[in-house]
VOVO-174818 format. One line per field, with one value per residue (C-alpha): x negated, y, z. Coordinates in Angstrom, 1 decimal, decimal comma, padded with zeros to 4 digits. Each point is the difference from the previous one (the first is absolute). Example, Ala and Ser with C-alpha at 12.3 -4.5 7.8 and 13.67 -1.06 7.14 Angstrom:
<recs>
xx	(-012,3 -001,4) $
yy	(-004,5 003,4) $
zz	(007,8 -000,7) $
</recs>
This chain:
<recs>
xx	(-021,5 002,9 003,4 003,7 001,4 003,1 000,1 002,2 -003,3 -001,4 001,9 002,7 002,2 002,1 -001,4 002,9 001,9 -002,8 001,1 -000,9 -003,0 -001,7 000,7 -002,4 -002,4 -000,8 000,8 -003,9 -000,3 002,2 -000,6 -002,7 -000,9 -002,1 -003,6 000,0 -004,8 000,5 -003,1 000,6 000,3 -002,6 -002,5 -002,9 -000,3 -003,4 000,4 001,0 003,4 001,3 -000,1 001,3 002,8 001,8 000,3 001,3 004,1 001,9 002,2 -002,0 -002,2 001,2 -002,6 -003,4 -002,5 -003,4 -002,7 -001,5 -003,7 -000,3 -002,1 -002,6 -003,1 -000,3 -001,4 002,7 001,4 -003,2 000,9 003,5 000,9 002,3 001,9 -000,6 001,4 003,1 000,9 -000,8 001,8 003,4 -000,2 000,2 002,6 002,0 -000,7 001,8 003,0 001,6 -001,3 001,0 003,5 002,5 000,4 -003,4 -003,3 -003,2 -002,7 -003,2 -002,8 -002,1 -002,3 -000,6 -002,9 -002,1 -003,2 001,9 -002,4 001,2 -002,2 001,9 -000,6 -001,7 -003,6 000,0 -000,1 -000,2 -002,9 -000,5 -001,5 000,2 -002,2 -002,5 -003,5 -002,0 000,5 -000,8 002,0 001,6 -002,0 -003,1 000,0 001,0 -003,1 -002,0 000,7 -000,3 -003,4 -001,1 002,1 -002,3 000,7 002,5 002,3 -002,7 -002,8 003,1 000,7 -003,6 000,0 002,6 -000,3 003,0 001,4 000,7 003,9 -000,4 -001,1 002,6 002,9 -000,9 000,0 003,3 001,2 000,2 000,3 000,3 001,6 -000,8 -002,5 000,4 001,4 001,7 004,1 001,5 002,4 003,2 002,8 002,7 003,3 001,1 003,6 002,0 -002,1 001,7 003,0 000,1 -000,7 002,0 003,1 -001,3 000,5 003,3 -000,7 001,5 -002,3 001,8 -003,0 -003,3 -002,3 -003,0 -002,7 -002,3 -003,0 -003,7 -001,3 -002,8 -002,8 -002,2 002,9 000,1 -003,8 001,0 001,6 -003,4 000,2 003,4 003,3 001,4 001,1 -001,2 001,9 002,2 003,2 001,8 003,7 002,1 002,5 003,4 001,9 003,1 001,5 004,0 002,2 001,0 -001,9 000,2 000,2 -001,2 -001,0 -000,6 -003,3 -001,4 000,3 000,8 -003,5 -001,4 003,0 -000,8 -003,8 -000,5 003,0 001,5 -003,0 -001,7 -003,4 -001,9 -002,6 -002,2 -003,6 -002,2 -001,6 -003,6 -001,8 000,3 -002,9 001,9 001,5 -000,4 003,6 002,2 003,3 000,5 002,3 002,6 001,5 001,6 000,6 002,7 001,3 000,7 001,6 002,2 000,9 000,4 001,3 -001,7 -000,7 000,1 -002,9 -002,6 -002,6 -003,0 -001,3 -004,0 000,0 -003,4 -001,0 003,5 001,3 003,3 000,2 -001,0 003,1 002,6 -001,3 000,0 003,3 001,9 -000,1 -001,2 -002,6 -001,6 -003,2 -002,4 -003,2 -002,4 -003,7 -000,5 -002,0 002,9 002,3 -002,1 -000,5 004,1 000,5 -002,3 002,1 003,3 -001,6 -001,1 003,7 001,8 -002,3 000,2 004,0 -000,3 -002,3 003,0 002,6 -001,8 -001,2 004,3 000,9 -002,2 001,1 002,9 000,2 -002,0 002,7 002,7 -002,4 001,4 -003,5 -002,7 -002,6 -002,2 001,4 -003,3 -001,2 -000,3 000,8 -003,3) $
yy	(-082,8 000,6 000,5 000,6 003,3 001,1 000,5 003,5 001,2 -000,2 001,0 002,7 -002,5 -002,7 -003,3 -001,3 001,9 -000,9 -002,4 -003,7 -000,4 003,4 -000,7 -003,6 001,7 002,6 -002,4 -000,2 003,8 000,8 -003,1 -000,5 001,2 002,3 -000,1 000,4 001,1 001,2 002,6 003,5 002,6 003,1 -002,4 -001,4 -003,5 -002,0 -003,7 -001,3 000,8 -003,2 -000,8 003,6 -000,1 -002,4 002,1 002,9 000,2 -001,1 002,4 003,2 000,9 002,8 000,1 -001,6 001,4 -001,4 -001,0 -003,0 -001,3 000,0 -002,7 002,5 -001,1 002,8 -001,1 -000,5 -003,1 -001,3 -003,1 -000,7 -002,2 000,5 -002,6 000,8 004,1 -001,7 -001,3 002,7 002,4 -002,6 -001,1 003,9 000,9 -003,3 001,2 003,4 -001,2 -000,5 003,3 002,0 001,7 -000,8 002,6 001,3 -000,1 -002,1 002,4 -001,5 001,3 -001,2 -000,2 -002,7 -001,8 001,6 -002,3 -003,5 -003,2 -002,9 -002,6 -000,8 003,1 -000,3 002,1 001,7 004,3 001,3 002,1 003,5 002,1 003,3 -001,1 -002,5 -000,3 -001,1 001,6 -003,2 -001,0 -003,3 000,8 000,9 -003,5 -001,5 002,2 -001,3 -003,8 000,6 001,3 -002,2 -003,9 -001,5 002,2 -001,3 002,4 000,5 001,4 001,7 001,9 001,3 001,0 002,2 000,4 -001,0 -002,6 -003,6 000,4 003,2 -002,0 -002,5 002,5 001,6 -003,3 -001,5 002,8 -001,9 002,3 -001,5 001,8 000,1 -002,9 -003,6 -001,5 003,3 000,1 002,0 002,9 001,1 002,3 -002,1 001,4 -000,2 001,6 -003,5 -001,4 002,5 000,1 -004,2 -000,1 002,8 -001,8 -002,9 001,7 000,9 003,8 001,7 002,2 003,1 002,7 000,8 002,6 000,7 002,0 002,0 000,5 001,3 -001,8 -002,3 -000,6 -001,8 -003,1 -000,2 -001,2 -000,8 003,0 001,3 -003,6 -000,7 001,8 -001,0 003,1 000,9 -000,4 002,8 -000,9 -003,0 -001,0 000,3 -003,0 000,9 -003,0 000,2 -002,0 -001,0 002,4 003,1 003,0 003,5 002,3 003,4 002,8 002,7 -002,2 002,2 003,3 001,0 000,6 -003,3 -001,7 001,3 000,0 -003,7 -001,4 -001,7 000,0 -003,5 001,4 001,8 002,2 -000,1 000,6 -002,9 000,6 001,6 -001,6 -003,4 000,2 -001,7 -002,5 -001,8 000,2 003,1 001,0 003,6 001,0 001,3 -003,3 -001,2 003,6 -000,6 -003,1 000,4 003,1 -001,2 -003,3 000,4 002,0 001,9 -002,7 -003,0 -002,4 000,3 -003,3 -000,3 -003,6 001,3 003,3 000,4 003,4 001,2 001,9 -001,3 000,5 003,3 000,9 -001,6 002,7 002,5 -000,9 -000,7 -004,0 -002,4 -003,0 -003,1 -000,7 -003,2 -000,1 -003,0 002,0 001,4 003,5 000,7 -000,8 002,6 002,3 -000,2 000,8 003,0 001,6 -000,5 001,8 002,9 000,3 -000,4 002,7 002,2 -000,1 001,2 002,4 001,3 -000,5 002,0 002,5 000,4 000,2 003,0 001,5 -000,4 001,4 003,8 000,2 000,0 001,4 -002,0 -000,7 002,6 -000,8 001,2 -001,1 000,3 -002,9 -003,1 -003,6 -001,0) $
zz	(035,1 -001,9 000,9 -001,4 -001,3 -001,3 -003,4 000,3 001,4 -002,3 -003,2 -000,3 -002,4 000,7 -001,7 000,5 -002,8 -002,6 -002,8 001,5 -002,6 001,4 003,4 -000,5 -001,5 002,2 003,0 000,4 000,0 002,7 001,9 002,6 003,6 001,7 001,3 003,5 -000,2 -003,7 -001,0 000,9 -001,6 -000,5 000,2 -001,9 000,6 -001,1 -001,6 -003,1 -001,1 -000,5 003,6 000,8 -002,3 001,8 003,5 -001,6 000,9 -002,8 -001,8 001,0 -002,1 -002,4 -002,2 -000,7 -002,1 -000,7 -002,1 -000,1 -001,2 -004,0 -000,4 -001,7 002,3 002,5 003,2 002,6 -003,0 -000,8 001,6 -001,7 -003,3 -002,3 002,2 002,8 -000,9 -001,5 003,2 001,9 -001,8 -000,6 003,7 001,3 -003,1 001,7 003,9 -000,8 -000,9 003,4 001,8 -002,9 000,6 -002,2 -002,4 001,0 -003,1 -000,5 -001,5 -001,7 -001,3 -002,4 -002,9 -002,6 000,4 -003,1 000,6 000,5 -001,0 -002,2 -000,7 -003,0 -002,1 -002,4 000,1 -002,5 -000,8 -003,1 -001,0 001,6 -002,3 001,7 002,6 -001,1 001,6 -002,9 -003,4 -001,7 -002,6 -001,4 -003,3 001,9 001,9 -003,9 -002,1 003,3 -000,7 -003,7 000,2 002,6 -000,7 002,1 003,0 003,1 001,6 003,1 -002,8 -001,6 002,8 000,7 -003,4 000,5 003,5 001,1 002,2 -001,2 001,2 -002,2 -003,2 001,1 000,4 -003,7 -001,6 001,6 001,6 003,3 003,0 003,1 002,5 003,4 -000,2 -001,3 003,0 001,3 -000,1 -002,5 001,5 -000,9 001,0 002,5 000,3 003,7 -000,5 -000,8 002,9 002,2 -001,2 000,3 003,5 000,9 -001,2 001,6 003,1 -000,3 -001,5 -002,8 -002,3 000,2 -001,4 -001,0 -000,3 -001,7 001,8 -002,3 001,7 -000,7 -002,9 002,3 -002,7 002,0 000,3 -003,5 -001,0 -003,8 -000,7 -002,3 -001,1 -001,3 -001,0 003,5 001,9 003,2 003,4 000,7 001,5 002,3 000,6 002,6 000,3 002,4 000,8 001,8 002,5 -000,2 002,3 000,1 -001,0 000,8 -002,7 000,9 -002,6 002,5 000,9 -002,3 -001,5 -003,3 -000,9 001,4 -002,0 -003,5 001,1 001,1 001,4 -002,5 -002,3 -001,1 -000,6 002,8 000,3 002,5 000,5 001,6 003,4 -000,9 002,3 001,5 002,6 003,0 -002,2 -003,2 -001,3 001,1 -001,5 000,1 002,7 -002,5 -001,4 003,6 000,8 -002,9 000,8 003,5 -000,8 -002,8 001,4 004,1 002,3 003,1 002,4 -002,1 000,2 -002,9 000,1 -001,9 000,2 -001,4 001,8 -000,8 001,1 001,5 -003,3 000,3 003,7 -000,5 -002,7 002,5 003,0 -002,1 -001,8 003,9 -000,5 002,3 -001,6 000,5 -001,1 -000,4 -001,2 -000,2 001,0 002,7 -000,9 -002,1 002,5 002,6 -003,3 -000,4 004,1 -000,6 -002,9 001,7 003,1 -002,5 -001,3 003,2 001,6 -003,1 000,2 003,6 -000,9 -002,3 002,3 002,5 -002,7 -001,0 003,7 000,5 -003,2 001,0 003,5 -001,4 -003,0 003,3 002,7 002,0 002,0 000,9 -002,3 -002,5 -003,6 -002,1 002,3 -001,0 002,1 000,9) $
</recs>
């Protein structure tokens, strides 16, 4: 249920002093009530997020960060079209508009789609001569027919010992790739796809990034087949939501700043092992974020939490989150590895306290022990 709320609540400027044109556009931002069972926070909820979106309060989320399916075929989108991830991705782009805060960031990552089928394209590769299976030649299959006129391509390939599609390909040079009836594959370029339904929504592309990873050789099959380069980095897309936004350098420090702060292109090694789950991010890219864009205690969300990666970085960085995650043993897998942080910051609280207390002697104890 939702319910009325003063607008000074939730903004520290007056709207009011805008120029009239401003103030009816961001009427929508500022407008709206509150939910009186909204989702809470520090919690991993299971569903899909386009039912959870809705519950979240509007206007309090400072910053979500997440990475949605690639449409690249692993398991967990097996079932989706190219439709069908269109509208997921544009309906949950859409749902975060109203539970963003204004002046708080949209954070997307993702890849191109490097192995995207189109019917239309045509089938055809050129010859790959650095890896051919049969040395026959065109002149071989040509002296073959010469000698032999009578001979049809079947008989001409025993001769030779080849493969009919062999004699055929040195004749025509026909090479069919991927099968007669198989779709062709190209390279489809998701960042104007993004940055449509973003604006759609009502955000502003306001960065990017571009994550240079570990270059993953087994995602790139052609790579020994073409001059096509293998798959070693992704973007990161940061739209913006109107309103006010806190500008605050000392977020950082010097060296983080001139490291990766206000760098385009980061480095940043992929997570070795994905044994849990099919599709980590490595814990460093929301580490950044939520420590460049929020504040301690701000709300962090990640709508395909996955195995809890971005949950983790808020703990660790003193922000609370909100998690949703559409199967369950990632959702149990994501519980488990908040536990682990939330026991291991304890651990170091605990560890401090008793530092602490030997460097002061203020208690009777033993200093070389350790918190148990």
């Amino acid at each position: 249920m939702r319910t009325a709320t003063n607008k000074a609540d939730k903004t520290s400027f007056n709207m009011n002093r805008l120029p009239p044109e401003l103030q009816r556009q961001l009427a929508d931002v500022y407008e709206g009530g509150q939910i009186d069972d909204a989702l809470a926070v520090n919690h991993i909820y299971q569903g899909d997020a386009r039912n959870f979106l809705p519950k979240i309060q509007p206007n309090s989320i400072a910053l979500s960060i997440w990475s949605p399916p690639y449409f690249v075929g692993k398991e967990y989108e097996a079932d989706l079209s190219f439709e069908d991830w269109q509208n997921l991705l544009s309906t949950v782009i859409a749902l975060h508009f109203p539970i963003i805060k204004p002046g708080g960031f949209l954070v997307i990552n993702i890849a191109d789609i490097l192995v995207f089928k189109d019917a239309t394209m045509p089938k055809i590769q050129a010859e790959v001569t650095s890896s051919k299976r049969s040395p026959v030649t065109r002149e071989d299959v040509l002296n073959a027919m010469a000698e032999h006129p009578t001979y049809n391509r079947y008989q001409i390939a025993k001769l030779l010992g080849c493969s009919e599609q062999t004699v055929d390909r040195r004749l025509n040079g026909n090479n069919i790739r991927g099968g007669k009836y198989e779709a062709q594959t190209r390279i489809k370029i998701v960042g104007g796809l993004i940055e449509e339904w973003g604006l759609k929504a009502g955000f502003y592309l306001y960065d990017r990034r571009a994550w240079v990873k570990d270059a993953a050789w087994e995602n790139s099959r052609w790579h020994s087949l073409s001059y096509k380069s293998v798959d070693e980095f992704e973007y990161l897309y940061v739209f913006w939501k109107p309103g006010v936004t806190k500008i605050d350098r000392t977020r950082l420090t010097p060296d983080e700043w001139r490291e990766w702060g206000s760098r385009g292109v980061w480095f940043i090694p992929s997570v070795r092992a994905n044994d849990d789950h099919e599709a980590k991010f490595p814990l460093e890219l929301p580490r950044r974020f939520i420590q460049l864009l929020t504040e301690p205690g701000e709300i962090v969300l990640d709508c395909f939490m996955g195995s809890g990666t971005t949950a983790v970085a808020a703990i660790q960085q003193r922000r609370q989150f909100i998690g949703i995650e559409l199967l369950e043993e990632y959702v149990k897998l994501a519980q488990i590895n908040v536990q682990k942080t939330r026991l291991a910051q304890q651990q170091s609280k605990l560890t401090f306290i008793s530092s602490r207390l030997c460097d002061l002697s203020v208690a009777p104890m033993r200093c070389e022990s350790s918190v148990s």
